[in-house]
C-alpha positions as CSV (number, residue, x, y, z in Angstrom):
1,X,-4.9,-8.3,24.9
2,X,-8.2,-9.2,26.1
3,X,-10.7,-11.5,24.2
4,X,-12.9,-8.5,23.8
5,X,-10.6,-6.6,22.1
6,X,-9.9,-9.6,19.7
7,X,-13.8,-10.0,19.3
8,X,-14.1,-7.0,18.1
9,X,-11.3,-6.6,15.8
10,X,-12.2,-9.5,14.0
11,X,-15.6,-8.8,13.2
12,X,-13.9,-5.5,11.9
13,X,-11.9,-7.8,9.5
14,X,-14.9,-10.1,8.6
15,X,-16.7,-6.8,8.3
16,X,-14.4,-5.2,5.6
17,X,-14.2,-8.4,3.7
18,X,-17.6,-9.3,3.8
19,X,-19.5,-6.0,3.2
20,X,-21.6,-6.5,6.1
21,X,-21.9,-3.9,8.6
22,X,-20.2,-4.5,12.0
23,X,-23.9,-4.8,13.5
24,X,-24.8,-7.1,11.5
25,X,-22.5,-9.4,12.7
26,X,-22.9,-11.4,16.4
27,X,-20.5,-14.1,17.6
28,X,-23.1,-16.8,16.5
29,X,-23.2,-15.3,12.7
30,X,-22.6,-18.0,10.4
31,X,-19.7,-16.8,7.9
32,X,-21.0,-18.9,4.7
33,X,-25.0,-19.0,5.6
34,X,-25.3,-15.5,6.4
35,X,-22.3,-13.3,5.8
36,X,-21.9,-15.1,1.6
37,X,-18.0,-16.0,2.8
38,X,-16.5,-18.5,0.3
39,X,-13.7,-20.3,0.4
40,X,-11.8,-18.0,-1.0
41,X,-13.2,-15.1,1.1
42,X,-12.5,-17.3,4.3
43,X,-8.5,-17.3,3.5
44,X,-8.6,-13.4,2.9
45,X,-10.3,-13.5,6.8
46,X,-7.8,-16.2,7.9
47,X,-5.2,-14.0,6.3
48,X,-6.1,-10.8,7.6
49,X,-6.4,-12.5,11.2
50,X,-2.8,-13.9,10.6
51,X,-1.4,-10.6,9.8
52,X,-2.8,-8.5,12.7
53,X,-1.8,-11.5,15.5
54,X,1.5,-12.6,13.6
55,X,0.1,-16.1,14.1
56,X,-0.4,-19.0,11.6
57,X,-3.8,-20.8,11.2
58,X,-3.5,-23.7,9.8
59,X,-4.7,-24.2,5.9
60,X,-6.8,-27.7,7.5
61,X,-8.4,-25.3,10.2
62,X,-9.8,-22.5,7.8
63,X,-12.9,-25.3,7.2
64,X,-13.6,-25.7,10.8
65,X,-14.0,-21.8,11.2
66,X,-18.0,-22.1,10.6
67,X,-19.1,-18.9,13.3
68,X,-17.5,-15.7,14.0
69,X,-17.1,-17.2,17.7
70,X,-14.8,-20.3,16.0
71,X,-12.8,-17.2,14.4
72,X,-12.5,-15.9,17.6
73,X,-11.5,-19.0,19.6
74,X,-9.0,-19.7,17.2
75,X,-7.1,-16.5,17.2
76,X,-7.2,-16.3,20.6
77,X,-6.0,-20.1,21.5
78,X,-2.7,-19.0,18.7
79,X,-2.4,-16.1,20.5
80,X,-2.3,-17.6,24.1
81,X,0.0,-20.2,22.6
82,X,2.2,-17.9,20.9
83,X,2.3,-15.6,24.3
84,X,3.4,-18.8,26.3
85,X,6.1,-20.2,23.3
């Protein structure tokens, strides 16, 4: 799975959750700032990342997610260490 692909999946997810359009969104997009995600918005993303990796963020790591890239990097650094468990 490359990080592309994962890129671009997850700014689907942030998309649908967020009402913003895909374009809108860039890896430097800041979720709360500019996309209006809450709290409780950022656990439906987390959620929705969870389900389509079958990984587990951590509850303590949903406030660190602050940019689309941090989304990214996190999925992917689960996935890498799911992939080598």
């Amino acid at each position: 799975m490359s990080v592309n692909n994962v890129e671009q999946e997850i700014i689907s997810i942030i998309s649908d959750i967020s009402g913003f359009d895909v374009e809108e969104i860039t890896l430097e997009t800041n979720l709360a700032n500019e996309l209006e995600i809450d709290s409780i918005k950022a656990i439906e993303i987390a959620v929705a990342i969870e389900k389509k990796y079958k990984i587990s963020i951590r509850d303590e790591d949903i406030a660190n997610i602050i940019t689309v890239r941090n989304a990214v990097e996190a999925a992917t650094n689960l996935i890498a260490q799911k992939a080598g468990a």
